[in-house]
Structure formats: structure tokens, C-alpha cells
N, C-alpha and C positions, 0 to 999 in steps of 0.2 A: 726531808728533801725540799728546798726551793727550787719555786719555777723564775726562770729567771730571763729578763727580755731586755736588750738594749736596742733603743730606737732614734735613731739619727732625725730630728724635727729640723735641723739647721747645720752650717758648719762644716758639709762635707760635701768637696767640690766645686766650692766658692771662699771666698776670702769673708774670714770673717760673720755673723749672723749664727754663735754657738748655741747651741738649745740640744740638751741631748736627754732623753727620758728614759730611766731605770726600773724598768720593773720588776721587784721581787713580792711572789704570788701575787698581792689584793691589791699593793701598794704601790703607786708612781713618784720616784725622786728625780724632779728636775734639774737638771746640772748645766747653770748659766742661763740667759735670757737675752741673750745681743741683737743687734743691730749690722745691716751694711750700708754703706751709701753706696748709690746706684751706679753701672757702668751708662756708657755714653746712649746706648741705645735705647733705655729707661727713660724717655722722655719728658721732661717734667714732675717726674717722679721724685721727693724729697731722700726716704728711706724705705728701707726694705727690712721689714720685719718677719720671723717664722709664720705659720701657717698655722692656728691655735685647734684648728675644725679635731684634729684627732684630741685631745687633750679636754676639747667642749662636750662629746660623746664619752669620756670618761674622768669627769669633774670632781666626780665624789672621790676617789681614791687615791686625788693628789694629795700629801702627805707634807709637800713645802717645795718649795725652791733654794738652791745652794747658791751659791755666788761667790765663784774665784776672784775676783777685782772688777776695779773699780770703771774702767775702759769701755768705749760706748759695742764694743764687740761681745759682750758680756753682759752689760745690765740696761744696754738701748732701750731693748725693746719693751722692759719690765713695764715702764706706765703701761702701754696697751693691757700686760698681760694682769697687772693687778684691779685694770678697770672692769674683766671680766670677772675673776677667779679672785676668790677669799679665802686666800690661803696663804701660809706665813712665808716669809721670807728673811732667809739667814744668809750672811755677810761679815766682814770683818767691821770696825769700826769706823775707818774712814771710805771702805768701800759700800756701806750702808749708807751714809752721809753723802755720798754723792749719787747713790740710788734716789735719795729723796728728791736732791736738787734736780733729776733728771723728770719724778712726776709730779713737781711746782707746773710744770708747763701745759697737763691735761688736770678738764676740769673733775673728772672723778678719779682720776690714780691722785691726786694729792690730801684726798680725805683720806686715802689707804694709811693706814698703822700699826698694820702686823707686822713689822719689821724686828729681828731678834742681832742683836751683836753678837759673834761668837769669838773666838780664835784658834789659833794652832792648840792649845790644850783643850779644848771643847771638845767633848764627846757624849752625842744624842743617842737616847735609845727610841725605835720605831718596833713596834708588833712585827717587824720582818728584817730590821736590819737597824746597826749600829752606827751610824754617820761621824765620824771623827777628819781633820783638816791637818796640814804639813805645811811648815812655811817656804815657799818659792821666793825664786830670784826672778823679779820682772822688772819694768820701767816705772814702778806705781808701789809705794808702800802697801807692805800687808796684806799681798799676793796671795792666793792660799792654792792650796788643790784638796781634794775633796775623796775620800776614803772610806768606799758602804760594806761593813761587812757585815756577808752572809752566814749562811749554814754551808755553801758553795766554796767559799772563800770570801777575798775582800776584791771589790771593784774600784781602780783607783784612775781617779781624772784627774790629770795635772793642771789644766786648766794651762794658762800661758807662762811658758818657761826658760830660763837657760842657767847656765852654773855661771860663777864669776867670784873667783877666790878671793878678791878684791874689794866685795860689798860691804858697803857698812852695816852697821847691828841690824836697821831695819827690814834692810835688804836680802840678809842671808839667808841660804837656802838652808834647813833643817837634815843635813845629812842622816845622820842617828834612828831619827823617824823614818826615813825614807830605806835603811837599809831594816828596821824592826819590820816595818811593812812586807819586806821581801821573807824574811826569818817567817812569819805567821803566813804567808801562803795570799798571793795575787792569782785570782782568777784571771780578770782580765783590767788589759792598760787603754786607756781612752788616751792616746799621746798628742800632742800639741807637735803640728806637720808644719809652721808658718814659713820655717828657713830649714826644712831638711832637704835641701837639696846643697844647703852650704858646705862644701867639704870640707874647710879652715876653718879653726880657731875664731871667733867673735872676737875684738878687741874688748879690752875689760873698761869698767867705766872709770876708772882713772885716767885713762889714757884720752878716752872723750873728754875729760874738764882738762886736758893739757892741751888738748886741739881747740879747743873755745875758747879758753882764756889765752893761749898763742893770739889766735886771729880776733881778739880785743883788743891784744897790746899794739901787734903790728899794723890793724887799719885807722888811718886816718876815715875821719867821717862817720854818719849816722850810722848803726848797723840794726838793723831789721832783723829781728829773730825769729823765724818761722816754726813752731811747737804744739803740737797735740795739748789741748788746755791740760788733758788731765794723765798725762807724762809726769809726774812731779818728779823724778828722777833729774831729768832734763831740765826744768824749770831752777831747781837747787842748783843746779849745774851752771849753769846762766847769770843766776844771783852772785852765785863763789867768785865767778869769772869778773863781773863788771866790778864788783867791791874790790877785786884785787888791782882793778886797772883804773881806777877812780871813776869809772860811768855809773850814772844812772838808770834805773829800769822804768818806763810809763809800758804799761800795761795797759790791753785798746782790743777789744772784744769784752762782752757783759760773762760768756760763759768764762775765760780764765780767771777774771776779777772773784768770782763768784765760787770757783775749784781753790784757787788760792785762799782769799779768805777763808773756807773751809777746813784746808788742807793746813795752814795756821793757828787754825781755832783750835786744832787737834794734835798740834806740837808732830805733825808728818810735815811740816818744813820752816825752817828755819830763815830771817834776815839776820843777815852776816853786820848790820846796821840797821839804826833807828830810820835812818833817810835816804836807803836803796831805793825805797819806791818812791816815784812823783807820778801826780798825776795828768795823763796828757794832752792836756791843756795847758802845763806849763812849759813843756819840751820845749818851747822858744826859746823863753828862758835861760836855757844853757848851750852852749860853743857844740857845733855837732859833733865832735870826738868825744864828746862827754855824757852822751845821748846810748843808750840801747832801748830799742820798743820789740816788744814782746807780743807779737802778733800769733792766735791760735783761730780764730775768726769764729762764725759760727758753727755751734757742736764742736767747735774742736778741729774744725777743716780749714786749714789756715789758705788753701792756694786760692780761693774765690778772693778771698781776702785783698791777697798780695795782686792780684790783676785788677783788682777795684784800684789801687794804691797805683801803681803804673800807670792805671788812666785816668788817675785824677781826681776819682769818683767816690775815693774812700771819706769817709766824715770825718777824720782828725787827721792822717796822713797821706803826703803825696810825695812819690817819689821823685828825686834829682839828683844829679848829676853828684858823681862822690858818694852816695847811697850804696852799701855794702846789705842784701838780702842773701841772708845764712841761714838757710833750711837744714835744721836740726832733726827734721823726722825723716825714717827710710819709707819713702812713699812705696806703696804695694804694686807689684806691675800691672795690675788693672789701670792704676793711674798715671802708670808712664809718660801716654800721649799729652793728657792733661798739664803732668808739671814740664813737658817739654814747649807746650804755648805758653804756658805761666813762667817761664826763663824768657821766651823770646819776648814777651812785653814790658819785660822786667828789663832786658838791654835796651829796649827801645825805647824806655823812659830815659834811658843814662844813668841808669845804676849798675853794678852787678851784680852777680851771682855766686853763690859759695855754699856746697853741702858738704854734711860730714859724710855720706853714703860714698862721695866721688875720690874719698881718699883715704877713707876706713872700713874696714869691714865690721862695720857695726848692725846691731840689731839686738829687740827685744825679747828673741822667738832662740828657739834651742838650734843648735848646729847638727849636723851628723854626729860630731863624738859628743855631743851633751845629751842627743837620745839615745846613743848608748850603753852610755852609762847609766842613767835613767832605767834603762830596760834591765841591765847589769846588778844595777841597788833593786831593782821591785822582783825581779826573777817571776814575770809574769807567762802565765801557759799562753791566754792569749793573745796576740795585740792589734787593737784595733785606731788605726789613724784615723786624724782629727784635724779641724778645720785648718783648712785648702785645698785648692786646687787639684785637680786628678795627678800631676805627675808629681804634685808635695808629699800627698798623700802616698803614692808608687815609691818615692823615696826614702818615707819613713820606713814603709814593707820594705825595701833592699835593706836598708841599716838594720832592721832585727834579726831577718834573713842571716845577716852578718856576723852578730851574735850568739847564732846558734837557735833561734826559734824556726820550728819549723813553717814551710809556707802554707803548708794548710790551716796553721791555728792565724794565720794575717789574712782579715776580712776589711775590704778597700770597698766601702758601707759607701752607698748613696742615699739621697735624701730617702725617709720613709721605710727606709731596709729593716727589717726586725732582726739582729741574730739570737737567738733564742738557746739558753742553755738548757738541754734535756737529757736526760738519761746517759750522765757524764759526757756529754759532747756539743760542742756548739755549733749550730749553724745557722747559716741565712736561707733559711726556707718562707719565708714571707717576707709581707710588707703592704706599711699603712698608705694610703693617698693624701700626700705631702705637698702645695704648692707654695708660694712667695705672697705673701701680704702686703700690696704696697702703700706707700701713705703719702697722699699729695692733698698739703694744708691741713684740712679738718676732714678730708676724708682719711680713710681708715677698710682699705680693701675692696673700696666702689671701683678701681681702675681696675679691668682685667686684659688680657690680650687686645681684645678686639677694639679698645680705644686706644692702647699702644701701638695695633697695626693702624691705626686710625691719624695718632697722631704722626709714627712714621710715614706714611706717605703724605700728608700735609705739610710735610717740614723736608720733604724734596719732591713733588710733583704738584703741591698747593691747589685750592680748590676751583670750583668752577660754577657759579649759583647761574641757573635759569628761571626768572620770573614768569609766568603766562597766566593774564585773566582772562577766564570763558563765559560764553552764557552758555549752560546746558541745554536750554531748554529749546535756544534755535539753533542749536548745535554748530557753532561758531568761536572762536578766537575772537574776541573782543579787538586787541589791540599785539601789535609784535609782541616778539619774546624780551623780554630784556633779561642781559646778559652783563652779571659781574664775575670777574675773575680776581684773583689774587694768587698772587707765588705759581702762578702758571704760563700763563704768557703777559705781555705788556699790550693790554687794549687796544694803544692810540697806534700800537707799530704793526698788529695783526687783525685789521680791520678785514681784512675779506676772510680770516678763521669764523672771524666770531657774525659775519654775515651768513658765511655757510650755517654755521651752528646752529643759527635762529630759524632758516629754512628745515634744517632737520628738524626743529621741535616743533617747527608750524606744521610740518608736514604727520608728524608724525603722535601730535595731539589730535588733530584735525581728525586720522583716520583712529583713535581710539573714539570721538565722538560720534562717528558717524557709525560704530557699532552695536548694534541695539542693546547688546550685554555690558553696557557699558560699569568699570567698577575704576575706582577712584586708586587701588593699590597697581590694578597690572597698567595704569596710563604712565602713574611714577616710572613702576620698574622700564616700562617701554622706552621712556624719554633717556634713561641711566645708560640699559644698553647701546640705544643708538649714538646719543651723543658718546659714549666708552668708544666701541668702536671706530667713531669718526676720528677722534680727539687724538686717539693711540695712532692713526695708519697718519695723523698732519706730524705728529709731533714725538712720536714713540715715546709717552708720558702717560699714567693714568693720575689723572687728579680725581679730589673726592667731589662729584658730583651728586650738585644739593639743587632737585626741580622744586621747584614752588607753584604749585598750582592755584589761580583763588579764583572762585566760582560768584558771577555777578545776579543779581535776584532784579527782574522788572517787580515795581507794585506802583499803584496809584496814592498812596499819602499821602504827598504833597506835590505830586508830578513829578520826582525828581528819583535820575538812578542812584541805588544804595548799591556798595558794595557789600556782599555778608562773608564772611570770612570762619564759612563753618569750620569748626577744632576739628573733625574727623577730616578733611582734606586738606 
């Protein structure tokens, strides 16, 4: 008998950020390593990677890491996790390849070199379980999902999916395997939740290169193509489309240059011609009907991009007038609001706008009848949904439901959940303490809450600094308060706030010195409250209020006053 645990690190109840931990008895199989980039309220906040704390208290007994594709939702967050942990890491060909390119960018994950190539015929053996891979239909050559069997059964993660009768050789999804899989016996299914709530059919991706290369032939003018760097689906698609309409492609962000050349190195994509690509710094050079640029920006996020480009601000392209921007990616609804300013500054240059999401129902993620079927080929006891949202996740559980699983084997797993197989039955009876890692610059999970509530109220009530120098010793205010503000009121137009203000701090340092207990912590906190309460009944705002107190020293040296600016005050 194995003991058998699966534990949600990432992936479920947010978009995106897969990390899921398999344990059977001694042994931990990680399945995927991703990344999210943050919602609006993440402040400065770059990415958001899983929470490694449980996985550090049990280091010894990871066994490797899987890896479905190539997608920064999948292998993001890999540099961090290889700069800790030394431990091997298995992938497909070009989705290892672009693992690397991801930890070039940190200075210890790029000495990392445990890296193993495998494929859909690869089959590992582990002291507790058998690891073998099925090839998927995704937006990214060489998709895989990932297949551990046990003594239990087999536990199968499909990692990012949909069907598509239409795929070419690279693309196709491995029916055959997937229903052997079902034949031997599925414990439980980790299913991919991204578009289960789609009730219709996906368009197939032929039907996408006839929507592209249409709106090539028919627009006069530049067209800006907005793309996920590492979509090569899309990117092929792109290429096919301008070679058939005689445009060119310049290429303008370092990550696409960089996935592309990769992704050619390794014959996963093809130029349709010697001289599709220019590079963009010649785009002058040619009549703008003859022009397409291939904008994926940084990481692969192409809307900061295309608003830089509207205002001007971009380093090789500015938008104008007869400028056609055709967003080829389905942005996630987290970022609705986003690309709905990134359209309006994009008309307010004098270009337009044009997606494939606004007239196809396309997507790289399974529909309702594509995880049913899914669930139909694996004939799995349990199933358990996988990264998204609570009501994605709710609608995978209806679609099994649907199928004929019962509701008690569909467990709707939050971060940290353990469902745990025992004594032929599964449940969620524990869980680990799971929170978000987040990365701004070179830090690496220095930002916690409390500088995010720190930063959110600075970034709508802005701050409020009060200067005051004393002498303690004749227990005295040196000289007024002085008083800066910023992103809270306007100084020169609220002169009697910020005179009151200064009497409150005079008044109310004054009587911390004239207290014999006098302590340098509860004068701060005194000055914080009072001016809080003042600031809140003038203005119904709390700014972050920052006292400054510096304390003046008499001595005879040279007859003259020193300020000392002792570090404990």
C-alpha cells in the first residue's frame, strides 16, 4: 500500500502560478513551477511566484521536478526554485530550452544543470512511482502531461490542454495513450480549469491562420501584432499569414528574438522564406502595407508594450494614424481593465484595434466537452480541478458531475489543501501553510503585506513627513515643526491645515518633554496619533505619517551648536 498526498503549492483559485506536489510514501514529485504576473492591487510588485517554505522543510525527499511546457505559468518560477533546491529537472526539448533562457536572467539559477530532456515515450522509474508523459494539444510545441503510477493507481496531470482534430504532427494530442491510461486504471485527474466554463466548441487553429491572414490581406497600413513571446503556435501563424500577403516581420522585444531563435534552433518553427524577418531598424525601409511587427514585450506581456508605443515612448515604434494593433492573445479576465486602457490609448494615438478573442471563440485552455472527454479517455475515480479561479475550478466539478463522477470524489482544493489517499479513500483532511512569494527587482519575498498595505495607502492618501528639532535637556522645541506633504494635500493651497498641524506637533512634543519618563518611541507614536486623528476629521484621508524627531546637544568645542542626530531617534 502507498501513502499518497497531493498538495496544491500554487494554481488553484488564481490564474495561472501551477506548482502542484505529489507525494507517494518518502517521495515528492513536483508537477510544474510557474509564475503569475500580478493584479492591479500588487503594487510594484514585478511576479508572483509559489511559496517554496513547505518544500524547504522537506528538501530531501524531492525526487525532481516535471514540466508540461514551455509557458511562463509553468516554468516562471523555476530560476528561483533551482537557486534553492538541487534537484533535477525534466522537460520536453524545447520546453527545457526555454527553461534555461528563463534562469540566464538570475545569477545562481544559470549555473543550475540538472536539466534532463524527455518525451512522450519516456518512462522513469522512482523507489515509489513510475513517471511516464502523453503528448497534448496546446499553443507551444511539445506540450506534455505527466502520468505517476503507483501501487494506488496512476495519477495524471494534464497540465495545459484542449483537443483540435486539425493540429499538425507537432501539435497533436496522443489519443491511444490517453485512452491506455484509462484501460490501466486513473486514480486521480489534476484537470486543467483555464476555460471550463466555455460551453462551445474552441475554434480550431486553422480557422485562426484564416482570421490572420484575412485581416493581412484586407488592412491597408502597419499592423502591430500583439503575441505571448513563447505562443509559437501563434508566432507560425503570423509568419504563414505575412509570407502569404507579401509583409514583412521585425521582431521588437529581446524576449521573442530570443524564444524564436530558440524555437528555430530546434526546427519547432519554421520561416516560410529566407527574408520574413527584417530587423527593426529597417521597418522604414518599406511601404507600411508591407510592414507587420511582432510585439510580445517584456516576459511575454505584450500590453505595457503597446501603451508605451501610443505614447510615444517605445524605443523603435510609435504609433500613427492607419496603424492597425491586432492582439492575438486571449487576455485572462484578471486583465480586462488593463487591456481595456491599453485599447483606449491605442485610439487615442490614431490607430486601431483588432482581436481575435472579439470574433472567435478561441483559446488555448480545454472547453467543457474537451474535459469531458478527457475525463471519458482517463475513466478517473477522482477529479480534482486545476488552475483557476473558484468558479473555473466549480465548473470543471459540474462538467464531471456530468459525466457520471460522483460529487464526493471532486475535491475544489485551495492553496495548501492536502487530499490525502488512505485506506481506499481520499480526502481533504489537512493542510500545509501556503502563502505568495513576491519578486520586486532583486528582491525575492522581502515585500509582505504590510509594505503592500503600506504602499496602497500611499498611492491614494500619500504621505505626510513632520520635521522637529529639540534640546532635551531644557526641555524645549528648538525651532517650528516643519511640515512636507506629498499626494496628500497641495501645501501652498492648505496653509491653515498644515499651520494647525505644526501647533499640534508643538503642542504635543512639548508635553511629551515636559514628562519626566520621558521615551523617544511613545513621543513618535504620540505625534502619529494626534496628527491621524487631526488630518482624518480636516480631510476624511489617512496619509502615511512619517515624524522626524532630531535631538540638539550644547557643548563648548568651539563655541558653536552641533546638531547630533543620534540613529536610535
Amino acid at each position: 500500500m502507498s501513502d499518497i498526498k497531493i498538495i496544491s503549492l500554487g494554481g488553484v483559485r488564481e490564474n495561472a502560478k501551477n506548482m502542484y506536489a505529489i507525494e507517494v510514501n518518502d517521495d515528492i514529485y513536483i508537477l510544474d513551477c510557474g509564475l503569475k504576473y500580478p493584479e492591479n492591487e500588487l503594487l510594484g510588485i514585478d511576479i508572483v511566484i509559489p511559496d517554496f517554505e513547505y518544500l524547504r522543510q522537506n528538501a530531501r525527499r524531492i525526487v525532481g521536478v516535471f514540466l508540461t511546457h514551455g509557458h511562463a505559468d509553468a516554468i516562471g518560477a523555476l530560476p528561483y526554485f533551482v537557486s534553492e533546491f538541487d534537484v533535477p529537472v525534466f522537460g520536453s526539448e524545447l520546453t527545457i530550452a526555454l527553461a534555461k533562457i528563463a534562469c540566464e536572467n538570475e545569477e545562481i539559477a544559470k549555473k543550475f544543470n540538472d536539466f534532463h530532456v524527455i518525451n512522450e515515450k519516456t518512462e522513469i522509474d522512482f523507489p515509489s512511482a513510475t513517471v511516464s508523459f502523453f503528448k497534448t494539444t496546446h499553443s507551444i510545441p511539445e506540450s506534455l502531461g505527466v502520468a505517476l503510477k503507483t501501487e494506488e493507481g496512476t495519477i495524471v496531470y494534464t497540465g495545459d490542454f484542449k483537443f483540435d482534430q486539425t493540429a499538425s504532427a507537432q501539435y497533436q494530442t496522443d489519443l491511444a495513450r490517453l485512452a491506455e491510461l484509462g484501460n490501466e486504471g486513473v486514480l486521480a485527474l489534476l484537470s486543467d480549469s483555464a476555460n471550463a466554463e466555455n460551453p462551445s466548441e474552441t475554434v480550431n487553429e486553422r480557422e485562426i491562420y484564416d482570421f490572420i491572414s484575412e485581416t493581412f490581406e484586407y488592412r491597408k497600413g502597419r499592423i502591430i501584432v500583439a503575441c505571448v513571446a513563447s505562443n509559437i503556435s501563434r508566432v507560425q501563424q503570423v509568419l504563414d499569414a505575412a509570407q502569404a500577403n507579401d509583409r514583412k516581420v521585425a521582431l521588437t522585444g529581446h524576449d521573442v528574438e530570443k524564444i524564436v531563435r530558440t524555437a528555430l534552433k530546434l526546427n519547432k518553427l519554421h520561416l516560410p522564406s529566407d527574408d520574413i524577418l527584417i530587423p527593426i531598424k529597417d521597418i522604414k525601409r518599406y511601404d507600411d502595407d508591407q510592414i507587420v511587427i511582432l510585439e510580445a514585450g517584456r516576459s511575454g506581456e505584450p500590453l505595457k508594450s503597446l501603451q508605451k508605443m501610443a505614447l510615444k515612448r517605445h524605443r523603435s515604434v510609435s504609433l500613427h494614424e492607419g496603424d492597425l494593433v491586432f492582439i492575438t492573445t486571449t487576455p485572462s479576465h484578471a486583465m480586462e481593465t488593463n487591456v481595456a486602457k491599453t485599447r483606449d490609448m491605442i485610439y487615442r494615438s490614431g490607430a486601431d484595434v483588432k482581436s481575435i478573442s472579439d470574433e472567435l471563440n478561441s483559446s488555448g485552455h480545454a472547453s467543457k466537452n474537451d474535459l469531458q472527454l478527457m475525463m471519458n479517455l482517463l475513466k478517473p475515480r477522482y477529479v480534482l480541478p486545476v488552475q483557476g479561479e473558484y468558479r473555473l475550478l466549480a465548473a470543471n466539478a459540474h462538467a464531471a458531475t456530468e459525466v457520471g463522477i460522483p460529487a464526493e470524489n471532486i475535491f475544489l482544493l485551495a492553496k495548501g489543501d492536502v487530499a490525502e489517499y488512505t485506506r481506499g479513500k481520499m480526502l481533504v483532511a489537512s493542510s500545509v501553510e501556503v502563502g505568495n512569494t513576491m519578486i520586486d527587482g532583486i528582491g525575492v519575498g522581502d515585500i509582505g503585506n504590510i509594505v503592500l498595505r503600506d504602499r496602497k495607502i500611499l498611492s491614494e492618501d500619500g504621505i505626510f513627513i513632520a520635521v522637529v528639532t529639540i534640546d532635551r535637556k531644557k526641555k524645549k522645541i528648538v525651532d517650528r515643526p516643519k511640515i512636507t506633504s506629498r499626494g496628500f494635500v497641495y501645501v501652498k493651497t492648505s496653509r491653515d491645515l498644515i499651520a494647525e498641524s505644526a501647533d499640534i506637533i508643538t503642542k504635543t512634543v512639548q508635553s511629551n518633554l515636559d514628562n519626566k519618563e520621558f521615551d523617544w518611541g511613545h513621543l513618535k507614536q504620540d505625534v502619529r496619533e494626534q496628527l491621524n486623528h487631526f488630518l482624518y476629521e480636516q480631510t476624511k484621508r489617512h496619509p502615511v505619517i512619517l515624524p522626524v524627531i532630531m535631538e540638539i546637544n550644547q557643548y563648548h568645542g568651539h563655541g558653536k551648536n552641533k546638531k547630533n542626530n543620534d540613529p536610535h531617534k
